[in-house]
C-alpha positions as CSV (number, residue, x, y, z in Angstrom):
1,X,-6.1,45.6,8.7
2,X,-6.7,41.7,7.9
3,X,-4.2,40.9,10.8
4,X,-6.5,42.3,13.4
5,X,-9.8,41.7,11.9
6,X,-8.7,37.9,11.6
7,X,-8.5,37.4,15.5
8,X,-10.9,40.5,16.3
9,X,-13.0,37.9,18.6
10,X,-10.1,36.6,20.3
11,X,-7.3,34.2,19.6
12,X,-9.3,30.7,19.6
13,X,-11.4,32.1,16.8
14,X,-9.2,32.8,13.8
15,X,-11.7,33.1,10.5
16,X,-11.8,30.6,8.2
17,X,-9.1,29.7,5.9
18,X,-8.8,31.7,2.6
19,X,-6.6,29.6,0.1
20,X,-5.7,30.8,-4.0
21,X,-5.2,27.9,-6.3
22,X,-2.8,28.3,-8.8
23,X,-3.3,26.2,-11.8
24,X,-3.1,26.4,-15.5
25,X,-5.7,23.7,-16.0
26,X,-8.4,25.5,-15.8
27,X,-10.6,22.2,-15.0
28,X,-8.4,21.5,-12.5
29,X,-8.1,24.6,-10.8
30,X,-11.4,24.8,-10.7
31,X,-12.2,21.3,-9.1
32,X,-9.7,21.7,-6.1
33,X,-11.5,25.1,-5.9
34,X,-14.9,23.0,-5.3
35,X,-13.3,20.9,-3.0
36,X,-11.4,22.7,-0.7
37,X,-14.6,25.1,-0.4
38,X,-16.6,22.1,0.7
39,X,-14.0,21.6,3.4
40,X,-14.9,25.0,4.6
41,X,-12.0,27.0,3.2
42,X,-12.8,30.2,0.8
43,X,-11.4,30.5,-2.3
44,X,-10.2,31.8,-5.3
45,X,-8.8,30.2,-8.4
46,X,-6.6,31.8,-11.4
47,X,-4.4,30.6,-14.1
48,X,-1.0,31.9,-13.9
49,X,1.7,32.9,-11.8
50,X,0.8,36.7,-13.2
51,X,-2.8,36.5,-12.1
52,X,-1.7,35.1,-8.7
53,X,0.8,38.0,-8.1
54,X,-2.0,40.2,-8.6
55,X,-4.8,38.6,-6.6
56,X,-2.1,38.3,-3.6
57,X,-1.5,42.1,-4.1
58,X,-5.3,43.3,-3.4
59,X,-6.2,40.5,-0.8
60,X,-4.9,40.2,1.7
61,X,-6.9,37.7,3.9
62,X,-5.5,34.9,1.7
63,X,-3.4,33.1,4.3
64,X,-2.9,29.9,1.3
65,X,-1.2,29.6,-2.1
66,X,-2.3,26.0,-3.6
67,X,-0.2,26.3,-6.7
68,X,0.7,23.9,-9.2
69,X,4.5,23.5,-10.3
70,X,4.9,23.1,-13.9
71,X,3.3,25.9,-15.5
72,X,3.5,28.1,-18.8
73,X,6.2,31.1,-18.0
74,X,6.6,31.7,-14.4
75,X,6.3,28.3,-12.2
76,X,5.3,27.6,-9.0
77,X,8.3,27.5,-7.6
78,X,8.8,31.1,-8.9
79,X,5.9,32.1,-6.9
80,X,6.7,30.2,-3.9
81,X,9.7,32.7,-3.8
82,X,7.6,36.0,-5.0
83,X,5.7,35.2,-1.6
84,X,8.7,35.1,0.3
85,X,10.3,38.3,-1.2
86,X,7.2,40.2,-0.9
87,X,5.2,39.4,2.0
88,X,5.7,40.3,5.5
89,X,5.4,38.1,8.3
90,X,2.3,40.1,9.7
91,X,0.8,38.9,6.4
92,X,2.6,35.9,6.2
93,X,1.5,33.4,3.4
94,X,2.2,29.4,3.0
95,X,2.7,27.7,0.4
96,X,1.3,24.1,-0.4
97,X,3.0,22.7,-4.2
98,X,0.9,20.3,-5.9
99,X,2.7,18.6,-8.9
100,X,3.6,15.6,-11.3
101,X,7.3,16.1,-11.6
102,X,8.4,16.6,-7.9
103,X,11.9,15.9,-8.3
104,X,15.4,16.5,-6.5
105,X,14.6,20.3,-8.2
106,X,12.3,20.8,-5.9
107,X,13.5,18.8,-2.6
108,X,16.6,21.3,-2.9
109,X,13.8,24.4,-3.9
110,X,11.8,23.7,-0.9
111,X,13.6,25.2,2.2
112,X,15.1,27.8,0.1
113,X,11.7,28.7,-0.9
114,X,10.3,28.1,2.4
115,X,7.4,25.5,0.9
116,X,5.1,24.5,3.4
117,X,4.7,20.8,2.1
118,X,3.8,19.8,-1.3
119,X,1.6,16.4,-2.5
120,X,3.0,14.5,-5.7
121,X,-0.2,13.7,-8.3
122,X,-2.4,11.8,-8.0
123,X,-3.4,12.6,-4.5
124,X,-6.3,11.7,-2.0
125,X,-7.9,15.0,-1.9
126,X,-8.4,14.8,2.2
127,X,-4.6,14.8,2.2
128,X,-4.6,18.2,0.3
129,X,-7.7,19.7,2.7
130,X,-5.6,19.0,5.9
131,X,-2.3,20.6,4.9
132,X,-4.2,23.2,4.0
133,X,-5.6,23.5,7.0
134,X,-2.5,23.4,8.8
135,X,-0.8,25.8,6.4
136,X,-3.5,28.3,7.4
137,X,-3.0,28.0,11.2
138,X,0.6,28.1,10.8
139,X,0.2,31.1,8.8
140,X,-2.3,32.8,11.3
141,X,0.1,31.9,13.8
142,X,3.1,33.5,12.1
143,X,0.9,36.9,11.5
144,X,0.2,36.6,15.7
145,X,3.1,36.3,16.2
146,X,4.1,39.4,14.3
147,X,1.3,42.0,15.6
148,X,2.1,40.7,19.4
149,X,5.9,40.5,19.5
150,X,5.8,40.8,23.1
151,X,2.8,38.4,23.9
152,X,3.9,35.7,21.2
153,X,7.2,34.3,21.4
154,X,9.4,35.1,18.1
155,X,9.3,32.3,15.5
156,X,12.1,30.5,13.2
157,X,11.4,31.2,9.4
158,X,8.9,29.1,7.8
159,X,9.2,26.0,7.0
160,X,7.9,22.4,6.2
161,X,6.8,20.9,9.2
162,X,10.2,19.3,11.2
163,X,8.3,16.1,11.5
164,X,6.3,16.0,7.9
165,X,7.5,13.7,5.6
166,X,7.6,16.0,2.7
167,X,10.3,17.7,4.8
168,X,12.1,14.1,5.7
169,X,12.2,13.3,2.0
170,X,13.6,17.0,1.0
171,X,16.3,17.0,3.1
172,X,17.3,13.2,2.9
173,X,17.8,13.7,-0.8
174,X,19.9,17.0,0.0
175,X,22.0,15.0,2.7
176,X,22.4,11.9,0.5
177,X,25.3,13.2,-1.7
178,X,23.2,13.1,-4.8
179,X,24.3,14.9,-7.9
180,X,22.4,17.8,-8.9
181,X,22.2,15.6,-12.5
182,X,20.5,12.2,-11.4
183,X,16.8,12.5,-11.8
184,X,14.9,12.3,-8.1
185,X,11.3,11.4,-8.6
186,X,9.6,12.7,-5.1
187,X,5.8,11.4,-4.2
188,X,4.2,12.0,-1.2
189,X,0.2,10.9,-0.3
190,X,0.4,10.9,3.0
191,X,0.0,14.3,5.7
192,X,0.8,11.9,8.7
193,X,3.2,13.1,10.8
194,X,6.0,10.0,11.9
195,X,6.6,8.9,15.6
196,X,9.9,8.4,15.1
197,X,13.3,10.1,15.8
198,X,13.5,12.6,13.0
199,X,17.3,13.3,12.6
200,X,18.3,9.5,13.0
201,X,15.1,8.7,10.6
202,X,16.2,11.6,7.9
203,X,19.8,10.2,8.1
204,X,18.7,6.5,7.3
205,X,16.6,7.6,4.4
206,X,19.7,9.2,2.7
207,X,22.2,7.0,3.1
208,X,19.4,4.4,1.5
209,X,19.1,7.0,-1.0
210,X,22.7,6.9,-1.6
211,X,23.4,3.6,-1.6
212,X,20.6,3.5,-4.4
213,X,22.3,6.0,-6.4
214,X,25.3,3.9,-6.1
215,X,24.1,0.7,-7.4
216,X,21.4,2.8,-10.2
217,X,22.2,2.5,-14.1
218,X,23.2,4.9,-15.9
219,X,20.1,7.7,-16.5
220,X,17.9,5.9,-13.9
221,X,15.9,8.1,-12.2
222,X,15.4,7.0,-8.5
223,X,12.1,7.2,-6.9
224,X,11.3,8.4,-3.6
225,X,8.2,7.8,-2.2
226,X,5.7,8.2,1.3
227,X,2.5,7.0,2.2
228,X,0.6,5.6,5.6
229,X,-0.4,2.2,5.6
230,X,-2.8,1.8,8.3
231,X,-1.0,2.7,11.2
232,X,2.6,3.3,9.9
233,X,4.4,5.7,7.8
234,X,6.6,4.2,4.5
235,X,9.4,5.8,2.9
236,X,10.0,3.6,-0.2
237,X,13.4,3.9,-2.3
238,X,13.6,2.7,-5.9
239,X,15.7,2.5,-9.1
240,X,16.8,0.5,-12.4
241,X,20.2,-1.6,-10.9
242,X,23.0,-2.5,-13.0
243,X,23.8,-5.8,-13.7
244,X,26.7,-6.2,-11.5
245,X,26.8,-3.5,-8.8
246,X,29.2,-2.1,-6.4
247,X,28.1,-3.9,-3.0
248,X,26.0,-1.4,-1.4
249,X,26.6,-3.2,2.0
250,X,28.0,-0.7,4.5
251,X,25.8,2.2,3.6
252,X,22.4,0.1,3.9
253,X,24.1,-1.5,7.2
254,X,24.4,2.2,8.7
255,X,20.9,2.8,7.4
256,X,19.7,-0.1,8.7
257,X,21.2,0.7,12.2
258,X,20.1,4.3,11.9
259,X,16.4,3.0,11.0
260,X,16.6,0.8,14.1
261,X,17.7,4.1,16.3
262,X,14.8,6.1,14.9
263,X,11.9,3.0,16.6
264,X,12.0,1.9,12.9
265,X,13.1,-0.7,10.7
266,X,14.2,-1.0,7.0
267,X,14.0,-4.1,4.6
268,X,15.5,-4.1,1.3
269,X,15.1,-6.5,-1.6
270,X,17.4,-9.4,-2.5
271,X,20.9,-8.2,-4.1
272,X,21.5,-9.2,-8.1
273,X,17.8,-8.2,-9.2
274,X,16.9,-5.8,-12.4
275,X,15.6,-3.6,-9.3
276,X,16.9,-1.8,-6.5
277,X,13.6,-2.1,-3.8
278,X,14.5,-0.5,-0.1
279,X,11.9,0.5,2.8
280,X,11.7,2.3,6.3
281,X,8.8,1.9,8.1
282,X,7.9,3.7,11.3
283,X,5.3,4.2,13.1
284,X,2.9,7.2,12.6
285,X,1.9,10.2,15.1
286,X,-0.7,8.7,17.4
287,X,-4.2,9.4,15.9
288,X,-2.9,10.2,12.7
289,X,-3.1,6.5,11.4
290,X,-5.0,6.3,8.2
């Protein structure tokens, strides 16, 4: 069996990680394909959720799904919940999403489809090597975990990292009250992990996300963004604002109290602009500073 071939030499040598990117550009399928196998992980690329279904089904020592959303037919998001119907834990699988048109679909997808984080293009390609990196050990760890029920302790179901800030952004926009109909545009560059108080930090990013949904025009889409700036971690909220707003007061007020609470701090851009502009800033994970 994979599961006991891949830790045959002992726990602290699991083999190296074996990823399948999903893409229908074939060019750039086959250029994450290059990458990620200069990073050390093995590989295979195909075109379709079809081809991935099958590759899955007669190898099993791929620990990774790299699969781009959009895609002709079945999407990845499809896929994302063929591997959670279909695999076992003792062969568990993670998922890492790699699209242009990350949106409120997919913050709400994402736990249901137990998505292991996903990176908003364009991307710095070092951010895509290390969460595949850690999707592989948490997915070796999962299979452990399986195998050795008595030696390993049992595990919740799998899911984005508690302190990644794909997760932060996916269930802020959940908890945020917005309506399944207003566009969320979701980008993340960034696989640092926040040093921060998680719940207080999640509940300041949606009620900034609400108040922006509050004050948006009509049709706006409202952008949600992440990414380290040297040794900090920004979530960024944005939207078109109509001319003569509701006062968005109280709700930034709670987030800015929440923001506080969490080691952080939130500034927002002058009221009576074209543009809504907010930001949290916290501090990142020691040592993961970029």
């Amino acid at each position: 069996m994979l599961n006991e071939l891949s830790w045959a030499q002992g726990d602290n040598k699991p083999q190296r990680p074996r990823a399948l990117v999903v893409d229908d550009d074939v060019e750039v399928a086959e250029a994450l394909s290059s990458f990620l196998s200069m990073t050390g992980t093995e590989t295979t690329a195909v075109h379709s959720v079809e081809a991935a279904r099958r590759v899955l089904a007669g190898d099993p020592a791929i620990t990774v799904v790299v699969t781009d959303l959009r895609m002709p037919g079945a999407d990845g998001l499809e896929l994302a919940a063929s591997v959670r119907d279909t695999t076992p834990e003792s062969g568990a699988i993670e998922v890492v999403m790699i699209t242009a048109y990350a949106t409120n679909e997919v913050a709400f997808s994402a736990g249901r489809n137990h998505i292991f984080a996903f990176l908003q293009k364009p991307f710095r390609p070092q951010n895509l090597g290390q969460l595949v990196r850690e999707a592989h050990v948490s997915a070796t760890g999962r299979r452990r975990a399986a195998l050795n029920p008595g030696r390993y302790p049992a595990e919740p179901e799998p899911a984005m990292p508690e302190g990644g800030t794909a997760a932060i952004i996916c269930s802020a926009v959940a908890a945020s009250g917005t309506p399944r109909d207003r566009q969320v545009s979701i980008s993340v560059d960034t696989v640092a992990d926040v040093d921060a108080d998680v719940d207080r930090l999640r509940a300041a990013l949606a009620a900034v996300i609400g108040a922006a949904v509050a004050v948006a025009t009509r049709g706006a889409v409202v952008a949600v963004s992440v990414r380290d700036n040297h040794d900090t971690v920004e979530f960024a909220v944005s939207a078109e604002r109509v001319p003569y707003p509701a006062p968005a007061e109280p709700s930034l007020a709670l987030a800015a109290r929440l923001a506080k609470e969490a080691r952080g701090h939130l500034e927002v851009n002058a009221e009576g602009g074209p543009e809504f502009r907010a930001c949290i800033a916290v501090q990142a994970r020691a040592g993961q500073g970029l």
